[in-house]
C-alpha positions as CSV (number, residue, x, y, z in Angstrom):
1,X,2.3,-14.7,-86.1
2,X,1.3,-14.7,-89.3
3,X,2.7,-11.5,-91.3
4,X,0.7,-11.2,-94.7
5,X,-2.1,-8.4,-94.9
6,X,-5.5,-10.3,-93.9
7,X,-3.5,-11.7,-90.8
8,X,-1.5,-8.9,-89.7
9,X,-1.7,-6.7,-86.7
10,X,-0.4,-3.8,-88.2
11,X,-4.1,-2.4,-88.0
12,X,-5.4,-0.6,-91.8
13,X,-6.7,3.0,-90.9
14,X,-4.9,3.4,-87.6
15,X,-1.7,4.1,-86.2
16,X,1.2,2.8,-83.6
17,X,2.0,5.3,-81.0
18,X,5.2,4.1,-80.1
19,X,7.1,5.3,-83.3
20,X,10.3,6.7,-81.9
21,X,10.5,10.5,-82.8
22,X,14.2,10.5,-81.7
23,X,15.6,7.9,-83.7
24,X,17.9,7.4,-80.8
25,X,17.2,4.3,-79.7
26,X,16.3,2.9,-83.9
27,X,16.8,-0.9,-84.1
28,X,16.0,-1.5,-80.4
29,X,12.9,-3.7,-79.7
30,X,10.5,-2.5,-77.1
31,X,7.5,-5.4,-77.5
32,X,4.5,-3.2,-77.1
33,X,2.4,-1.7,-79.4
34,X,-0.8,0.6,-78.8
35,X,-2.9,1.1,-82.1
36,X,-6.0,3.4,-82.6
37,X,-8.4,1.9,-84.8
38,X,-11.5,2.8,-86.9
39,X,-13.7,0.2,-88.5
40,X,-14.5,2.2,-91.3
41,X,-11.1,2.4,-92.6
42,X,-11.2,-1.5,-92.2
43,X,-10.4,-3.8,-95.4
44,X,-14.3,-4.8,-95.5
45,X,-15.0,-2.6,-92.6
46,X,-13.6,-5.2,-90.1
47,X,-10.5,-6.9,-88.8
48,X,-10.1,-10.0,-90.5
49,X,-9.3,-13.3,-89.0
50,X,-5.8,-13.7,-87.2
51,X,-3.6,-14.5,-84.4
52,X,-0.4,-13.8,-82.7
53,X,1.8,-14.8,-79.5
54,X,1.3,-11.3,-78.0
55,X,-1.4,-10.4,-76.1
56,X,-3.8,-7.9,-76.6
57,X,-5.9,-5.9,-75.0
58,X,-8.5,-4.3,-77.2
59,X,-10.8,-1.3,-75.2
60,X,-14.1,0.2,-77.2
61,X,-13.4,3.9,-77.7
62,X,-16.8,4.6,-79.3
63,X,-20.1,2.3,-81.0
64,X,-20.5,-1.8,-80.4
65,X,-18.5,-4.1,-81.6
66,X,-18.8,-7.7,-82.1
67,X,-15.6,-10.2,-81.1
68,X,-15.6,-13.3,-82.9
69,X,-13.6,-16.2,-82.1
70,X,-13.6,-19.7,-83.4
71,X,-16.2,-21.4,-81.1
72,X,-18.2,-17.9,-80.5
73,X,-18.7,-14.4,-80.0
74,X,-19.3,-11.5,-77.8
75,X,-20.4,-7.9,-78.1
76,X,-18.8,-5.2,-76.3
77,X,-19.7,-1.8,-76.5
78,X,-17.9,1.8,-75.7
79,X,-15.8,1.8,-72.7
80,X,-16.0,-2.2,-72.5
81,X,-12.8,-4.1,-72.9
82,X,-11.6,-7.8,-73.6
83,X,-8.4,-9.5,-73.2
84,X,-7.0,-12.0,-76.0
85,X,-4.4,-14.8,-75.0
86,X,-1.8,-15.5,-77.2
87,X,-2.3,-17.8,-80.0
88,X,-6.1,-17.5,-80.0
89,X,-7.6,-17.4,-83.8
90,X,-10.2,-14.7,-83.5
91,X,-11.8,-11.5,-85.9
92,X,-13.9,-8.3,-85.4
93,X,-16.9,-6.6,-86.6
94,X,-19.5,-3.8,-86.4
95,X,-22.6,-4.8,-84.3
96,X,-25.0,-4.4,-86.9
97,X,-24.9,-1.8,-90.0
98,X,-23.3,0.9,-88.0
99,X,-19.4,0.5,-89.1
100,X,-18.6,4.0,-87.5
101,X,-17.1,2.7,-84.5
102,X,-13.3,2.4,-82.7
103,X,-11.1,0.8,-80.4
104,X,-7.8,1.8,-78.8
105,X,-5.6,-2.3,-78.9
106,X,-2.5,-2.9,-76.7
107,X,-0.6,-5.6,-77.2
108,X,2.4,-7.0,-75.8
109,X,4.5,-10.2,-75.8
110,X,4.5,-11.8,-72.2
111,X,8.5,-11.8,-72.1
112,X,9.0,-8.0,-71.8
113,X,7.6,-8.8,-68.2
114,X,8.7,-12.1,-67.5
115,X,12.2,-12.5,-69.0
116,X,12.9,-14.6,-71.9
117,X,14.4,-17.4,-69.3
118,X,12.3,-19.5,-67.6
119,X,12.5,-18.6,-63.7
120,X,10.1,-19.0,-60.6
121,X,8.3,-15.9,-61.5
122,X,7.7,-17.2,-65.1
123,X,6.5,-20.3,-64.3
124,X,4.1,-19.0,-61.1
125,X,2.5,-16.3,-62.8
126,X,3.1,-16.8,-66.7
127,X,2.5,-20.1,-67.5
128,X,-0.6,-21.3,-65.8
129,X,-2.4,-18.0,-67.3
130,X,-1.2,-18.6,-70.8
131,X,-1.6,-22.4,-70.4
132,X,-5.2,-22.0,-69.0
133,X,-7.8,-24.2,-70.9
134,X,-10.2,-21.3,-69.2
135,X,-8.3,-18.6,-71.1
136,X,-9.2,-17.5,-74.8
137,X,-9.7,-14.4,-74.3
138,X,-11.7,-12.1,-70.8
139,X,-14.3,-9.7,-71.4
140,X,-13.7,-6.4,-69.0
141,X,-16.4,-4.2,-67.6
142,X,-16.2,-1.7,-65.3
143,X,-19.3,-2.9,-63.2
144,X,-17.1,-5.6,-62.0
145,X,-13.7,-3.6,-59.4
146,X,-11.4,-6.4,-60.3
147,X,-12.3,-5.6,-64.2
148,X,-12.5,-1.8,-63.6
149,X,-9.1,-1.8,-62.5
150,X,-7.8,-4.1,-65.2
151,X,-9.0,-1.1,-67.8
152,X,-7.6,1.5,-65.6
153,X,-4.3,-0.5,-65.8
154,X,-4.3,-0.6,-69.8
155,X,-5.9,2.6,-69.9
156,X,-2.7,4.7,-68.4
157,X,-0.8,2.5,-70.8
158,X,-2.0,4.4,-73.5
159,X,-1.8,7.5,-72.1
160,X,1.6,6.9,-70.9
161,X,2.9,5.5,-74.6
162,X,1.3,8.6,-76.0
163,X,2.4,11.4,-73.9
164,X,6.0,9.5,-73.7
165,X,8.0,11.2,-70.9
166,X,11.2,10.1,-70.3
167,X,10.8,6.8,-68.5
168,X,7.3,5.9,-70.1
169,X,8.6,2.3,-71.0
170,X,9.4,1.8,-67.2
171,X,6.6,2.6,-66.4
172,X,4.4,0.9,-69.0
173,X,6.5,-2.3,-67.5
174,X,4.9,-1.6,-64.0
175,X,1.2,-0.8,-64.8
176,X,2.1,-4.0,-67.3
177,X,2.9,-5.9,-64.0
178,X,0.2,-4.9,-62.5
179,X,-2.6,-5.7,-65.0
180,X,-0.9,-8.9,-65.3
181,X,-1.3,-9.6,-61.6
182,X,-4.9,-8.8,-61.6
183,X,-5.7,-10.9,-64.6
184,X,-3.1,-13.8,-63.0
185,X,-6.1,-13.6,-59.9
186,X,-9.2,-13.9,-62.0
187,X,-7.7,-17.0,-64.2
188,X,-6.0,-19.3,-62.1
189,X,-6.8,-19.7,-59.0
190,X,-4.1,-19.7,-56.2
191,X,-4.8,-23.3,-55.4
192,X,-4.8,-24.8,-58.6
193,X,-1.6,-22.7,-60.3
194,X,0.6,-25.8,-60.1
195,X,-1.8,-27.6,-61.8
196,X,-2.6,-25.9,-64.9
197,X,-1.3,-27.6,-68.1
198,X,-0.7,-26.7,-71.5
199,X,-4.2,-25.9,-73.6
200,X,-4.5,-27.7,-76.9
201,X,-6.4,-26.0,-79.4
202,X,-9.1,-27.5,-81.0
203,X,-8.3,-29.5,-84.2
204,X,-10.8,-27.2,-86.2
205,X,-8.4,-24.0,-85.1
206,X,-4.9,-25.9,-85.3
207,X,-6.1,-27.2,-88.8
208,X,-7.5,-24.1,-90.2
209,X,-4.3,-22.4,-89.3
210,X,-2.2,-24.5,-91.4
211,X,-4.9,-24.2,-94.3
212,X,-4.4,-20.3,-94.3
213,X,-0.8,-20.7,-93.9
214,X,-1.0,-22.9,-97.5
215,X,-3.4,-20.0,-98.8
216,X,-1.2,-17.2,-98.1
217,X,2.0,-19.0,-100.0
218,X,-0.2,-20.1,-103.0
219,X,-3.2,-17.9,-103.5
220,X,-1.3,-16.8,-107.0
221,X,-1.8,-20.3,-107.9
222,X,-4.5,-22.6,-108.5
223,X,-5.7,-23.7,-105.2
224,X,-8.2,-26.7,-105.0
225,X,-10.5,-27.3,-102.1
226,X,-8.0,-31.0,-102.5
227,X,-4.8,-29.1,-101.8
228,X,-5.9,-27.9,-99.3
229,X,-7.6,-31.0,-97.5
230,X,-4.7,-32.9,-98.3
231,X,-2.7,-29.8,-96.6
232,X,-3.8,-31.2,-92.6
233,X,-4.3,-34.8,-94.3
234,X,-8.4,-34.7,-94.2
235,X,-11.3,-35.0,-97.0
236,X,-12.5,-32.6,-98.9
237,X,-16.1,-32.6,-97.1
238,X,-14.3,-32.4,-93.7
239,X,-12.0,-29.7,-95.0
240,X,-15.4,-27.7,-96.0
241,X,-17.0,-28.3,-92.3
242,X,-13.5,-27.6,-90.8
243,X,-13.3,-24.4,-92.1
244,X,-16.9,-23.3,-91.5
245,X,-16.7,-24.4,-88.0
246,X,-13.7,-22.5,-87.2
247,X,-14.4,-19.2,-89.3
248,X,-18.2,-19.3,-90.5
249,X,-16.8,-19.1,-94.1
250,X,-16.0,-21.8,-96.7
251,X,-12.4,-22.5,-97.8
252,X,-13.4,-20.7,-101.1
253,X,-14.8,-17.9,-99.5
254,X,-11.6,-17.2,-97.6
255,X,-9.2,-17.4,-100.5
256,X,-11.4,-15.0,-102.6
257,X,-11.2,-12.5,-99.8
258,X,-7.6,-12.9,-99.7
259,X,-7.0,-12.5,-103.4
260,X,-9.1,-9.0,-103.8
261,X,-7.3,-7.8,-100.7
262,X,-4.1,-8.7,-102.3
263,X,-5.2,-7.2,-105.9
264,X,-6.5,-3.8,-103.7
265,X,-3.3,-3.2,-102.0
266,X,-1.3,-3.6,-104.9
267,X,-3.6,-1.0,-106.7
268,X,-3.4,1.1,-103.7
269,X,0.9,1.1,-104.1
270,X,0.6,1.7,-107.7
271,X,2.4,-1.4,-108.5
272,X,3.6,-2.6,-111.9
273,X,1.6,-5.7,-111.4
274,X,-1.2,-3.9,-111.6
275,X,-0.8,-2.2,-114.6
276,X,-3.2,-3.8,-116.3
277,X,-6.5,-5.8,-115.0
278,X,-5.8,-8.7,-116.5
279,X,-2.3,-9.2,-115.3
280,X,-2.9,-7.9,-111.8
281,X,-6.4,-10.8,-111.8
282,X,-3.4,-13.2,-113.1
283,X,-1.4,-12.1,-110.4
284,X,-3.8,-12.6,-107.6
285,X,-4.7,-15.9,-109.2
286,X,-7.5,-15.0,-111.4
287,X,-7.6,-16.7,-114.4
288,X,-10.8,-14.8,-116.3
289,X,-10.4,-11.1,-115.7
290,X,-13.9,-10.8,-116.1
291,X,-14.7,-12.9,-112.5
292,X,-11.9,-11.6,-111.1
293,X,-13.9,-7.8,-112.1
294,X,-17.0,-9.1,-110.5
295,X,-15.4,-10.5,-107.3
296,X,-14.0,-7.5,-106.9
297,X,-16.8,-5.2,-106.8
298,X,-18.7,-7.5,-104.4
299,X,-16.4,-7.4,-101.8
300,X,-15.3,-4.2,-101.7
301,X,-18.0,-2.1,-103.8
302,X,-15.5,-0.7,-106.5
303,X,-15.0,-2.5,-110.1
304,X,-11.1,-2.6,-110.2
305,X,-11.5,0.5,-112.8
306,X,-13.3,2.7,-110.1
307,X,-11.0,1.7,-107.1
308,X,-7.7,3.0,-109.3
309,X,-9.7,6.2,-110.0
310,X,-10.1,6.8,-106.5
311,X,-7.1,6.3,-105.3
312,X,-5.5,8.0,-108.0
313,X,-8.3,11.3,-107.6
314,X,-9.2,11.3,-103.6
315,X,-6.1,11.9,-101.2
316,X,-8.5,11.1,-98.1
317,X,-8.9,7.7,-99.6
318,X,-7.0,5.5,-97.3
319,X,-8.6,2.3,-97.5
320,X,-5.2,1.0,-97.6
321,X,-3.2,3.3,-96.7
322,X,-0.8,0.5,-95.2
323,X,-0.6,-3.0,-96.9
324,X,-1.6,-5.4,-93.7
325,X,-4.5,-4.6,-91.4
């Protein structure tokens, strides 16, 4: 999983309720997280393209809500649901203007019900959903049963991880089990379980992937649209159509984004790197302060000037209240 800001799941604007108040059981991994998240606290008012091995299940608390992956999208409004598979490159947004929306996401890594041996359970019930060529991610609805009780399942997870009786992570394992049982039913069917085989993503996602990877260890540094082709071993035309394909932005367009966040979050900590707008646009990998001021503003409305002053003058300001989103 990628762990730098833009491709994080440490969601900007919400919160993990899983933090143990205790600190009893502190340096012990439980591998579920439930976040609560708001659009509008969003770096750009959305969640930015990434992945992860967990999987997540994202339900619509309130507005519409448009999930994006890398060969489509889908629109899921309040009280709909969708589940992501592991691994699967994909990004969300308002549908339309309205940005004043949220979503509860649970997300979980596949071991904390199956073991971190393979076993017969693992390979009957794990593998050939994971594995399924059919499986990016499932929309839920609750005019479908199967679905209905799917969002029931994940549903009394959150309320379980939030109330947090003693024994909540037993039982967030069972209603886990049980979820996965139901979704094992709807992916693979019973006859064809032995059958499923490993998916292969798509050269545009695998390719793209590595391309960001290169991004986020060198956007302080001149990056060419030829680095980066020469990154998955491709031309720079193909690199451009690669890109676009799998994201619906140019290579350019995606390190730009990456760099303001990057400048943004540093203002946000206060850090001696951004000091001064020159050396925090050298530090992001600007070379003409004057662009970098411009790029700025059109991403994220503020000249870097305004964006200090309101962080520095409105507590409620929480754009970035975290550094990854």
């Amino acid at each position: 999983m990628s762990q730098d800001p833009i491709l994080s799941n440490e969601y900007e604007g919400g919160y993990n309720v899983y933090s143990d108040d205790t600190g009893e059981n502190e340096g012990l991994y439980y591998p579920v997280n439930v976040y609560f998240i708001e659009l509008s606290k969003q770096y750009m008012k959305n969640i930015q393209w990434n992945w992860h091995t967990e999987i997540e299940i994202i339900i619509v608390n309130h507005g519409d809500i448009v999930f994006k992956t890398h060969d489509g999208q889908v629109r899921l409004s309040a009280g709909m649901g969708i589940v992501v598979n592991s691994n699967t490159m994909h990004a969300i947004e308002p549908d339309g203007d309205d940005s004043n929306c949220s979503m509860y996401s649970a997300m979980f890594h596949p071991n904390f019900l199956f073991g971190y041996g393979h076993n017969l359970v693992y390979e009957k019930y794990l593998t050939p959903v994971v594995s399924s060529s059919k499986f990016q991610y499932l929309v839920l609805s609750e005019e479908h049963d199967d679905e209905s009780k799917m969002l029931d399942c994940i549903n009394n997870v959150i309320a379980t991880n939030l109330i947090k009786n003693y024994g909540y992570e037993l039982t967030t394992k069972s209603l886990l089990c049980n979820f996965w049982l139901l979704l094992a039913q709807k992916i693979v069917p019973a006859q064809s379980a032995k059958a499923a085989s490993k998916a292969i993503a798509s050269n545009d996602e695998i390719r793209t992937k590595e391309m960001i990877t290169y991004i986020e260890k060198h956007f302080a540094e001149k990056v060419t649209l030829e680095d980066l082709a020469d990154t998955v071993h491709i031309s720079k035309s193909e690199c451009c159509r690669c890109f676009k394909r799998a994201l619906n932005l140019t290579p350019i367009e995606y390190l730009m984004r990456y760099r303001i966040y990057q400048a943004a979050s540093l203002i946000q900590k206060k850090d001696k790197k951004a000091s001064s707008f020159s050396e925090l646009a050298f530090n992001v990998g600007f070379n003409n302060a004057s662009y970098f001021n411009k790029v700025f503003r059109q991403y994220l409305g503020y000249t870097p000037s305004e964006y200090r002053r309101k962080v520095n003058s409105d507590p409620s300001f929480d754009l970035f209240t975290t550094i990854s989103i």
